[in-house]
N, CA, C and O atoms as a GROMACS GRO file, in nm:
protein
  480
    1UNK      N    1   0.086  -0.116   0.000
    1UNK     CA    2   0.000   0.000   0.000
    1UNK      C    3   0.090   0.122   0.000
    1UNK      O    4   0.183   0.142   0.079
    2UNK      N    5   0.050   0.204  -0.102
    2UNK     CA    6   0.160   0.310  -0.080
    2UNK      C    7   0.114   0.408   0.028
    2UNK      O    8   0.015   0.412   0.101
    3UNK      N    9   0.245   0.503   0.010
    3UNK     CA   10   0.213   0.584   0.194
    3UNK      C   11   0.117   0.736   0.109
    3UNK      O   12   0.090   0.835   0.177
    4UNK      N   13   0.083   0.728  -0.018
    4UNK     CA   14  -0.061   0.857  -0.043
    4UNK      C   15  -0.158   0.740   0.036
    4UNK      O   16  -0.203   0.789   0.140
    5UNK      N   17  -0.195   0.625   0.020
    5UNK     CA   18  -0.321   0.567   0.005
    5UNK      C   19  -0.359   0.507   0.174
    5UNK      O   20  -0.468   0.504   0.232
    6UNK      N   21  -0.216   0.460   0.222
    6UNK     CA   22  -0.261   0.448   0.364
    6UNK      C   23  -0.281   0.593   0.427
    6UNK      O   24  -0.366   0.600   0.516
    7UNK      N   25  -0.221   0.699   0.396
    7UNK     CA   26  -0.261   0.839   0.468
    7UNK      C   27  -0.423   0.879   0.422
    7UNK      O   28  -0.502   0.926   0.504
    8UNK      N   29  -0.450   0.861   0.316
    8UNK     CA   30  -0.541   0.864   0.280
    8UNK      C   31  -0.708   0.757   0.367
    8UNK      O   32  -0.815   0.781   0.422
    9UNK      N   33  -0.644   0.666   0.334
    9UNK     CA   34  -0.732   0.547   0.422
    9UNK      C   35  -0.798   0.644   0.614
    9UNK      O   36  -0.903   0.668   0.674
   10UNK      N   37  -0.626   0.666   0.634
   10UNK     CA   38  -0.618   0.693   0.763
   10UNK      C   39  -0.706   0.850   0.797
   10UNK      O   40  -0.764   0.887   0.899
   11UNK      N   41  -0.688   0.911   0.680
   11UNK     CA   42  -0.764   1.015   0.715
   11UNK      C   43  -0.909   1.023   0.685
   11UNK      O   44  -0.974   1.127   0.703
   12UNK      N   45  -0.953   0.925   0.644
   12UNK     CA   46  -1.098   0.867   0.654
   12UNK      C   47  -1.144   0.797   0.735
   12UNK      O   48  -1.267   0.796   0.729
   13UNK      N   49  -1.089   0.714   0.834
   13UNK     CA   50  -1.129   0.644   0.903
   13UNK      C   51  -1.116   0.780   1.017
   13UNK      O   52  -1.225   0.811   1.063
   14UNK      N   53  -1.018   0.848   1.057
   14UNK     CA   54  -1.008   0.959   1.164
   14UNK      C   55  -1.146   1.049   1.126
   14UNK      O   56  -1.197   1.105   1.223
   15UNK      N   57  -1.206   1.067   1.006
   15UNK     CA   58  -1.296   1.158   0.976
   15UNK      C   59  -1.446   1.089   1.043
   15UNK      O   60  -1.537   1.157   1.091
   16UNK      N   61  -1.446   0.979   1.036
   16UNK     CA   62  -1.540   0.870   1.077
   16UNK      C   63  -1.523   0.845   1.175
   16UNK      O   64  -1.426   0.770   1.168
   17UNK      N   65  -1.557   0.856   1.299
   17UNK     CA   66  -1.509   0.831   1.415
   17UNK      C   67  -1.614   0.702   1.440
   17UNK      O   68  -1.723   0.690   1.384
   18UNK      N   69  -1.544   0.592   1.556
   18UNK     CA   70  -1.626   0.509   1.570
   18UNK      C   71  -1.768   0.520   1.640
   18UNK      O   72  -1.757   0.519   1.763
   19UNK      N   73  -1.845   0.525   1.614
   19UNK     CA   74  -1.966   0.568   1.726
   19UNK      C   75  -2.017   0.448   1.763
   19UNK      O   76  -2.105   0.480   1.843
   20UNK      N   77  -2.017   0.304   1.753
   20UNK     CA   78  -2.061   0.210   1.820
   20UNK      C   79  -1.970   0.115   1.878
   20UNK      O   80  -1.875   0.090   1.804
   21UNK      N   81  -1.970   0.049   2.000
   21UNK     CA   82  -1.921  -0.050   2.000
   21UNK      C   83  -1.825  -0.164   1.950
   21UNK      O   84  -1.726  -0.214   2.002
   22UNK      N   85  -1.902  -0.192   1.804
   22UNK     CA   86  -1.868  -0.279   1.731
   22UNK      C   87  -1.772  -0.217   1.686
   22UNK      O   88  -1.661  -0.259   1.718
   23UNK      N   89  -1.781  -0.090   1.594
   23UNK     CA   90  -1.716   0.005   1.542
   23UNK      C   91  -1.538   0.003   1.623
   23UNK      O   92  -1.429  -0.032   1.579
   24UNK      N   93  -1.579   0.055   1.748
   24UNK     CA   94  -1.450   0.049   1.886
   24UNK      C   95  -1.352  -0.113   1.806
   24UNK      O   96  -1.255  -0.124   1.730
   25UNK      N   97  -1.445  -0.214   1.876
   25UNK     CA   98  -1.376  -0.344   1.846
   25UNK      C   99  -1.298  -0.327   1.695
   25UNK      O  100  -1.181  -0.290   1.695
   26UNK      N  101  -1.366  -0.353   1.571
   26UNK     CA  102  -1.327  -0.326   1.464
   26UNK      C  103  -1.181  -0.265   1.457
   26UNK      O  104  -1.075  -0.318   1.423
   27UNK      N  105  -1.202  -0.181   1.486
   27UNK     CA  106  -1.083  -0.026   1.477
   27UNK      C  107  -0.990  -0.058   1.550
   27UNK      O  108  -0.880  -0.036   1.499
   28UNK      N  109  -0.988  -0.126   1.711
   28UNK     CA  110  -0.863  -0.174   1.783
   28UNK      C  111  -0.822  -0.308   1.747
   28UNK      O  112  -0.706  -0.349   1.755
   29UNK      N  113  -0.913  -0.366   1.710
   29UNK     CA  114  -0.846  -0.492   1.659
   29UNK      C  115  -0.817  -0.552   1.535
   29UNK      O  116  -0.768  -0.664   1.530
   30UNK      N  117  -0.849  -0.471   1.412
   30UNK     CA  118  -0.762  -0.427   1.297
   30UNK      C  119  -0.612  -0.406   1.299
   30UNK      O  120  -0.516  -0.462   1.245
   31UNK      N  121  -0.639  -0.244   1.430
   31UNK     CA  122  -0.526  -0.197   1.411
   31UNK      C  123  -0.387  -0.273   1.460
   31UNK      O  124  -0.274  -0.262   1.413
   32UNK      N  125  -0.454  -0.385   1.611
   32UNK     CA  126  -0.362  -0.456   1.673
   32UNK      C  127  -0.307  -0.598   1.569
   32UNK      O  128  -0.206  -0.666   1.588
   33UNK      N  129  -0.388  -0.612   1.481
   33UNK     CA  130  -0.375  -0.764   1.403
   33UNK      C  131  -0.294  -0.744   1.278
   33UNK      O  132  -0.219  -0.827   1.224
   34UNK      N  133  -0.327  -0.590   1.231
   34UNK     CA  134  -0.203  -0.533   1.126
   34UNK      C  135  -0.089  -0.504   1.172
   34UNK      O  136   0.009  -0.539   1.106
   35UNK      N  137  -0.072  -0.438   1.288
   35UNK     CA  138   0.064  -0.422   1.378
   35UNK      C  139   0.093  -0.542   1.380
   35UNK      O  140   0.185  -0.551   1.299
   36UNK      N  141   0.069  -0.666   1.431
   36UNK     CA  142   0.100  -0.824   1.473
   36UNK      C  143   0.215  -0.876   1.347
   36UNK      O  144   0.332  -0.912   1.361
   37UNK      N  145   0.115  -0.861   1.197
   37UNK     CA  146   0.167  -0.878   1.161
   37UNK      C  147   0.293  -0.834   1.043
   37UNK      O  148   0.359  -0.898   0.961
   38UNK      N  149   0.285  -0.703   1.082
   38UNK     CA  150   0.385  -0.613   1.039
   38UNK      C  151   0.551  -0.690   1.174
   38UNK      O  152   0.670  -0.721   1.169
   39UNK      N  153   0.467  -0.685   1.243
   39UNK     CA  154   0.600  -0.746   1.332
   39UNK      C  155   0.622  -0.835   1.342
   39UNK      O  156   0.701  -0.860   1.433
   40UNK      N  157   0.564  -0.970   1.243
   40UNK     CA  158   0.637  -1.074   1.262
   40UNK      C  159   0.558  -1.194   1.316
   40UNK      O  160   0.593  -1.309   1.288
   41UNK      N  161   0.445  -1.166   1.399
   41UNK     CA  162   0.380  -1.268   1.425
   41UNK      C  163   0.344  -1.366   1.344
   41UNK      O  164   0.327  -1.330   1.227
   42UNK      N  165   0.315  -1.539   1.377
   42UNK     CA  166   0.309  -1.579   1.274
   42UNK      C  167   0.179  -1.603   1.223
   42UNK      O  168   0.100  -1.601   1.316
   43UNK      N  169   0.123  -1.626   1.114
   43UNK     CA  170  -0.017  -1.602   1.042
   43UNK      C  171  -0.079  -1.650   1.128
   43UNK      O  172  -0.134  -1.574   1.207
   44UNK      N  173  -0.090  -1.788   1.144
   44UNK     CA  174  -0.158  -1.911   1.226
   44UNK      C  175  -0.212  -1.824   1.366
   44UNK      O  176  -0.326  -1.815   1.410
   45UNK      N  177  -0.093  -1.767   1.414
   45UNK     CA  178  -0.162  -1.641   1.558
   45UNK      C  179  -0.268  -1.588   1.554
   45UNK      O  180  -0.376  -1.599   1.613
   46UNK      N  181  -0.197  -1.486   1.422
   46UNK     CA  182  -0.304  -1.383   1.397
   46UNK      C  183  -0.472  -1.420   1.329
   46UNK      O  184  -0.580  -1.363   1.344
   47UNK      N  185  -0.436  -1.521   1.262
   47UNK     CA  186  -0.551  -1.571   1.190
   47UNK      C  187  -0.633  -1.626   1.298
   47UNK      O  188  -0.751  -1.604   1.272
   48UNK      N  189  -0.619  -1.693   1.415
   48UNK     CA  190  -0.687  -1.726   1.507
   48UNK      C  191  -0.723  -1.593   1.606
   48UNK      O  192  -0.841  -1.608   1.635
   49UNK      N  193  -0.684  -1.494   1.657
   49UNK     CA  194  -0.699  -1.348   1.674
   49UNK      C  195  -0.816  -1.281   1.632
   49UNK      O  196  -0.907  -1.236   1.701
   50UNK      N  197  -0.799  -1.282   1.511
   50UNK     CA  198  -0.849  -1.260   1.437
   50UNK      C  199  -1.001  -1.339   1.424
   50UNK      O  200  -1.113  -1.288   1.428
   51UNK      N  201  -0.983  -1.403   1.416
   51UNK     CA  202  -1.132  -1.531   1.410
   51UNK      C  203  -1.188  -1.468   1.548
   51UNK      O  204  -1.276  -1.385   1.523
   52UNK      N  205  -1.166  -1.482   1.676
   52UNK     CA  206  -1.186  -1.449   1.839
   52UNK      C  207  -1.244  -1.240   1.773
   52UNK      O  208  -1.363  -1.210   1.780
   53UNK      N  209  -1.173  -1.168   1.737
   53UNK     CA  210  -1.194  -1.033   1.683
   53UNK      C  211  -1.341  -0.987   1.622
   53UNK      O  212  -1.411  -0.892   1.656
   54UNK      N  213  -1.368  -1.100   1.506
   54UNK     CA  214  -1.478  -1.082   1.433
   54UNK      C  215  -1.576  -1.175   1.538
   54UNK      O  216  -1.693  -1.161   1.500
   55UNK      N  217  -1.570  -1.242   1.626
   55UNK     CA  218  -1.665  -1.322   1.680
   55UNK      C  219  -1.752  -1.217   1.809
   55UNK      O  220  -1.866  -1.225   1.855
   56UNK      N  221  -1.649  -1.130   1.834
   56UNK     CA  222  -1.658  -0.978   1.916
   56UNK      C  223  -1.751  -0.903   1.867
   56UNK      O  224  -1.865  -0.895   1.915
   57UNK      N  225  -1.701  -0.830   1.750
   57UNK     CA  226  -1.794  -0.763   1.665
   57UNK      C  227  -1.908  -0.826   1.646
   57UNK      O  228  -1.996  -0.770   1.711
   58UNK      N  229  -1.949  -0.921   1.582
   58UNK     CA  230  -2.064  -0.943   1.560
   58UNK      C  231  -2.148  -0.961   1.670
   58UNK      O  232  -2.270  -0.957   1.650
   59UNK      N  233  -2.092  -0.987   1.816
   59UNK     CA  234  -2.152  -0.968   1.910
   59UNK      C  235  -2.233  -0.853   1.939
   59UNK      O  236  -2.351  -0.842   1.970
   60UNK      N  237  -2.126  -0.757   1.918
   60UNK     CA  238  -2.124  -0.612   1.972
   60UNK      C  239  -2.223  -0.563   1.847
   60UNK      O  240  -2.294  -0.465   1.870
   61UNK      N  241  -2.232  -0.625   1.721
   61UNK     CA  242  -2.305  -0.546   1.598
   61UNK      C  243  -2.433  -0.544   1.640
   61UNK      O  244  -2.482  -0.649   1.682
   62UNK      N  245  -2.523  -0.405   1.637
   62UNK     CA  246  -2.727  -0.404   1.718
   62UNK      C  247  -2.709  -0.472   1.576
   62UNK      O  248  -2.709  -0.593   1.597
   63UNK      N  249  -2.690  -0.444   1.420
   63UNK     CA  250  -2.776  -0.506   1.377
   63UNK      C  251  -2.670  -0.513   1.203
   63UNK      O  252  -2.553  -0.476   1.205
   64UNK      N  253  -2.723  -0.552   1.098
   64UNK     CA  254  -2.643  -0.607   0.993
   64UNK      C  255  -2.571  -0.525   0.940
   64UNK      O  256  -2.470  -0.572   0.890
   65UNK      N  257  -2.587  -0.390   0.930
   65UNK     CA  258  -2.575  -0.290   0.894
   65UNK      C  259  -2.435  -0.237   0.962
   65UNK      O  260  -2.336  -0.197   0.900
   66UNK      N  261  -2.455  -0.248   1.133
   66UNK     CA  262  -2.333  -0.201   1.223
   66UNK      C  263  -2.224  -0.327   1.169
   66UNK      O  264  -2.111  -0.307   1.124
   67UNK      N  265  -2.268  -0.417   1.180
   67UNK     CA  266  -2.140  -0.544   1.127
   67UNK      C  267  -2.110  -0.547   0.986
   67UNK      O  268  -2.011  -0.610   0.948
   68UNK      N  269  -2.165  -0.501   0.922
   68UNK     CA  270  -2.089  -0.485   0.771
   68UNK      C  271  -2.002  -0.318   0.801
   68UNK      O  272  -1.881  -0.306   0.782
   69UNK      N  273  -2.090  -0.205   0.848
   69UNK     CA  274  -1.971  -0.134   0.860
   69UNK      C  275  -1.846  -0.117   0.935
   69UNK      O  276  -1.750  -0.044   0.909
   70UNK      N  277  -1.871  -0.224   1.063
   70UNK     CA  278  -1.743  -0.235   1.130
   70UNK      C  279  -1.658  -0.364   1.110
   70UNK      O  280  -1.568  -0.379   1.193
   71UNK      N  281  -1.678  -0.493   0.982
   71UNK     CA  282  -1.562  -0.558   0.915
   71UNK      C  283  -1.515  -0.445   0.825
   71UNK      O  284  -1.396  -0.444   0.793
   72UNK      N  285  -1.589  -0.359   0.786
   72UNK     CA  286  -1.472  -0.241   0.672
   72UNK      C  287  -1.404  -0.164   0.771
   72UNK      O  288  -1.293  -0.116   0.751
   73UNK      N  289  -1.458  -0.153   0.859
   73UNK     CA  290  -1.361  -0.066   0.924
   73UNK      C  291  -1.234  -0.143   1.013
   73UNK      O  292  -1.133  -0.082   1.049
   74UNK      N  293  -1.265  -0.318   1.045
   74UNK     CA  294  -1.163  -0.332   1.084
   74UNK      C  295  -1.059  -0.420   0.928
   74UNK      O  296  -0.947  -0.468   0.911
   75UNK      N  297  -1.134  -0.407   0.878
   75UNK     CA  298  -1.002  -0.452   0.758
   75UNK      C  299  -0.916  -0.361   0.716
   75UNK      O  300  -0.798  -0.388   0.690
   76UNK      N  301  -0.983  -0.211   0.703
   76UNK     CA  302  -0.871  -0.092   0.656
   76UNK      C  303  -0.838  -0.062   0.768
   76UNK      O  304  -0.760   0.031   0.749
   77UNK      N  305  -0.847  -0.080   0.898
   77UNK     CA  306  -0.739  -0.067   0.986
   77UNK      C  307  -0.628  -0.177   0.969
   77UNK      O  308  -0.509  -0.146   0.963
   78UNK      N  309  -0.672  -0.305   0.961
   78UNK     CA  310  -0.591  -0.415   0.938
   78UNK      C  311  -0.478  -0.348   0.847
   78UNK      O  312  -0.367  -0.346   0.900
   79UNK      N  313  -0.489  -0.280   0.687
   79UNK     CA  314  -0.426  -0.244   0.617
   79UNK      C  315  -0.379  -0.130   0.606
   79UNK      O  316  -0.300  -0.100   0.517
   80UNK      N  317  -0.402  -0.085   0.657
   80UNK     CA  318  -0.265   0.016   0.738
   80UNK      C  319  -0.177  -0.003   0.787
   80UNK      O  320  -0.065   0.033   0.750
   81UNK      N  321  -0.217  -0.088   0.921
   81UNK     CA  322  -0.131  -0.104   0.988
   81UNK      C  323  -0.033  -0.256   0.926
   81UNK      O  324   0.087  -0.263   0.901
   82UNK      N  325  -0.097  -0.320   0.918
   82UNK     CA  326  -0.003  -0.426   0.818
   82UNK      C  327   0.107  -0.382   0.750
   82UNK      O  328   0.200  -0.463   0.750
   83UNK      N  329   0.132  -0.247   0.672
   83UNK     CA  330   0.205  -0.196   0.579
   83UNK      C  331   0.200  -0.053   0.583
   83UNK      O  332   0.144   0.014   0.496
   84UNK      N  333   0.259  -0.007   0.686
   84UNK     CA  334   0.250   0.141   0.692
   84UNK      C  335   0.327   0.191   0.600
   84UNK      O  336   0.292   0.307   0.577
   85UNK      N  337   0.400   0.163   0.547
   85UNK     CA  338   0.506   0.271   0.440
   85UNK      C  339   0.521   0.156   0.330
   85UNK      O  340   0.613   0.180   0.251
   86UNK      N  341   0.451   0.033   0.305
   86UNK     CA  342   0.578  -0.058   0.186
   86UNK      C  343   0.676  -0.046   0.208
   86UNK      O  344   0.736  -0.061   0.101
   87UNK      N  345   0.763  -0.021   0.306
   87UNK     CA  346   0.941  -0.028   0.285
   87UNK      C  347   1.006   0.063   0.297
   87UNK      O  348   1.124   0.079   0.328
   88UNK      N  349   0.903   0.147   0.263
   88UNK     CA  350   0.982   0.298   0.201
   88UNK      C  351   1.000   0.368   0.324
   88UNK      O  352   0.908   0.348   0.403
   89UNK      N  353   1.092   0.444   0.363
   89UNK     CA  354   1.118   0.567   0.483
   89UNK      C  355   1.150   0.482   0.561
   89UNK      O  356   1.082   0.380   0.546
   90UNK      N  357   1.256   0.476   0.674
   90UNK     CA  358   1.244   0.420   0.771
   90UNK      C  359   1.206   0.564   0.940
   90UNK      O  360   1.200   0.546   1.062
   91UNK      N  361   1.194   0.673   0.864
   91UNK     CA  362   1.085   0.747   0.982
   91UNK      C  363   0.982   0.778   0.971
   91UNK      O  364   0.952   0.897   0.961
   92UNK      N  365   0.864   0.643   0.968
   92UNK     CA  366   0.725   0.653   0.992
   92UNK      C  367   0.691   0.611   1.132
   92UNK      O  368   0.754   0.536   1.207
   93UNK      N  369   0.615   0.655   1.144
   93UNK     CA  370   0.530   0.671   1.268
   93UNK      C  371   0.479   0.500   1.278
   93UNK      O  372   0.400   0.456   1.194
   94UNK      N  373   0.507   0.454   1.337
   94UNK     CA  374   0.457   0.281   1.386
   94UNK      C  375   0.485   0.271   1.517
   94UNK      O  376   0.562   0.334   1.590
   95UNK      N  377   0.401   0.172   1.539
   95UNK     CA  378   0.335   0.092   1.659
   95UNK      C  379   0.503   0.038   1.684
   95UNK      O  380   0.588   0.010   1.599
   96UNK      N  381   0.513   0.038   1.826
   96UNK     CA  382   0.677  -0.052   1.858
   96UNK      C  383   0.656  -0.164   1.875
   96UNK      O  384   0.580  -0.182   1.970
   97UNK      N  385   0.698  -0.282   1.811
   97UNK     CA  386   0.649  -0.412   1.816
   97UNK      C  387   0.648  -0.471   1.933
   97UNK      O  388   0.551  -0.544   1.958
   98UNK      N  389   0.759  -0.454   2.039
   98UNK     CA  390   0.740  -0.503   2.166
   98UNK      C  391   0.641  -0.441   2.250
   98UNK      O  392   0.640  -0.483   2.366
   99UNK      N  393   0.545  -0.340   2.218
   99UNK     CA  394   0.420  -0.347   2.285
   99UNK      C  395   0.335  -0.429   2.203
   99UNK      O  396   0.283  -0.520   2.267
  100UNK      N  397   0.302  -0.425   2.074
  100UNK     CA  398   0.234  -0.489   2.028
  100UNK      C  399   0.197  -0.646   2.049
  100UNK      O  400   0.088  -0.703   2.048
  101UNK      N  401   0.314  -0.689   2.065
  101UNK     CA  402   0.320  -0.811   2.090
  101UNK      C  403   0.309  -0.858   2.195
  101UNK      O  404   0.278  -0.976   2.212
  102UNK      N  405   0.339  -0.755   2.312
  102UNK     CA  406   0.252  -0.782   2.446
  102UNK      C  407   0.109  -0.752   2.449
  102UNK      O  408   0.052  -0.789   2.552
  103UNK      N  409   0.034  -0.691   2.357
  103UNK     CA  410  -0.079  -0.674   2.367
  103UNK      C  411  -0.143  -0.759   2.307
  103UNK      O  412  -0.266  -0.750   2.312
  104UNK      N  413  -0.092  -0.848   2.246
  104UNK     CA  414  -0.151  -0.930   2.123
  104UNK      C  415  -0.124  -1.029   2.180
  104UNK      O  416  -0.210  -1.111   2.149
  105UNK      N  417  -0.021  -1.094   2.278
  105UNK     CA  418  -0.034  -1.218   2.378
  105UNK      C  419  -0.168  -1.179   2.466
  105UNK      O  420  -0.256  -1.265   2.465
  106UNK      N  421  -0.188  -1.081   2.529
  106UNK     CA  422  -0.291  -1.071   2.617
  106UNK      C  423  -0.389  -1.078   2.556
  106UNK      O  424  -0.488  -1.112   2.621
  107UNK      N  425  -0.408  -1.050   2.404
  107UNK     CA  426  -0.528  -1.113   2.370
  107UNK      C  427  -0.535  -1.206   2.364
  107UNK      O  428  -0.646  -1.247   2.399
  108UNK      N  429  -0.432  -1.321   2.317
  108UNK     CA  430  -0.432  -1.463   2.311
  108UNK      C  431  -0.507  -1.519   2.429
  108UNK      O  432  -0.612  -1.583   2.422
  109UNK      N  433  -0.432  -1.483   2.551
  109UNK     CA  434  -0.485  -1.545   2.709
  109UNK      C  435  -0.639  -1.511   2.676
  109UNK      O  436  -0.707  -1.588   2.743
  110UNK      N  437  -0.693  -1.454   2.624
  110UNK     CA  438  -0.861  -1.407   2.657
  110UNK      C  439  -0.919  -1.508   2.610
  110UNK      O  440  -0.901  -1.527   2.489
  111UNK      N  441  -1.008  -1.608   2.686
  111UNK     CA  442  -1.080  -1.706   2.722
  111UNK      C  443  -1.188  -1.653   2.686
  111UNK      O  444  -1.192  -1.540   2.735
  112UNK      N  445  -1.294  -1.680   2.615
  112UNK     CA  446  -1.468  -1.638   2.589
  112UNK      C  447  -1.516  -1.716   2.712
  112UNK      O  448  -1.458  -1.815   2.755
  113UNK      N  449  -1.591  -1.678   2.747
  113UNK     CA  450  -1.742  -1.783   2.815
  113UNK      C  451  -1.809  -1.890   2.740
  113UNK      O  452  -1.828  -2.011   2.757
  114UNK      N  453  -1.838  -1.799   2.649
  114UNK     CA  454  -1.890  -1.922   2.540
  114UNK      C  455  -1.856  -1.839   2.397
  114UNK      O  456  -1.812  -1.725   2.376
  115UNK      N  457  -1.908  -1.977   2.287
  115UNK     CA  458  -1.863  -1.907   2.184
  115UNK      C  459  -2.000  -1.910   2.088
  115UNK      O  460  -2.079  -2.004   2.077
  116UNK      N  461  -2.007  -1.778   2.021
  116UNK     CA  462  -2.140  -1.784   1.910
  116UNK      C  463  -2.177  -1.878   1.830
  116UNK      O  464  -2.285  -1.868   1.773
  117UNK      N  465  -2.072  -2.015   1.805
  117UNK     CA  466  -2.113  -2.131   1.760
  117UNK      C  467  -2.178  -2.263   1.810
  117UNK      O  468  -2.223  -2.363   1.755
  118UNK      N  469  -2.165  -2.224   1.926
  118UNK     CA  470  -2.237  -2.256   2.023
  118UNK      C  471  -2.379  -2.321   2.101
  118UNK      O  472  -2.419  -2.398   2.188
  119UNK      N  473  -2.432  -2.192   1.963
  119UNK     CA  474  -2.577  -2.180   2.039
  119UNK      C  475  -2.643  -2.141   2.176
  119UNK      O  476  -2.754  -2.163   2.224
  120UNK      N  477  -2.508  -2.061   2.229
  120UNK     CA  478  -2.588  -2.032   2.371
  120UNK      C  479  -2.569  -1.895   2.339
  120UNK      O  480  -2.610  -1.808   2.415
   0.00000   0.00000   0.00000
C-alpha cells in the first residue's frame, strides 16, 4: 500500500469516528492484528486473533448494517497497519512491536465464556 493511500485510508477512518461499539472493536483490533503482523507474528496467531476479533464484533453489531460497517472498518485498519510505508522511509510513525506483541499475547490469554457457535 503506498504511503498517499494508507494516509489517505487513515484520514478517513479519523474523519469517521467510531460511534458504536462494534465500530471500537473493529478499529482496535484491525489496528492490533495489522501491527501483529507487520512485526512478525506468525499467520496461524493472527488468523486465530483474528477469528476471536470478528466473533466480538458481531456480538457487539445491534444489527447487519453495524457489522458490515465495522468488518470495513476493521479490515482498513488491518491495512494500514499491516504496511505502513511498503518499505519505504524508515521514519514513519509505527506501533513498537514489543508493545504490540505484548498486547496481542494478552489477547491470546482471553478465554470467551462461550462461543457464538455454540448456540448459547
Amino acid at each position: 500500500m503506498s504511503l498517499l493511500t494508507a494516509t489517505t485510508v487513515a484520514a478517513l477512518l479519523v474523519a469517521s469516528p467510531s460511534s458504536s461499539d462494534a465500530d471500537r472493536l473493529a478499529a482496535n483490533g484491525g489496528f492490533l492484528l495489522g501491527n501483529a503482523q507487520r512485526c512478525g507474528v506468525a499467520a496461524e496467531r493472527v488468523e486465530r486473533a483474528a477469528q476471536l476479533i470478528r466473533e466480538l464484533v458481531l456480538a457487539a453489531a445491534r444489527d447487519e448494517d453495524e457489522e458490515k460497517d465495522a468488518k470495513g472498518r476493521l479490515a482498513a485498519f488491518f491495512l494500514v497497519s499491516a504496511a505502513p510505508n511498503d518499505g519505504k522511509g524508515k521514519n514513519e510513525l509505527v506501533a513498537s512491536c514489543k508493545l504490540v506483541i505484548g498486547e496481542f499475547e494478552q489477547l491470546e490469554r482471553h478465554q470467551p465464556q462461550f462461543r457464538l457457535s455454540d448456540g448459547e
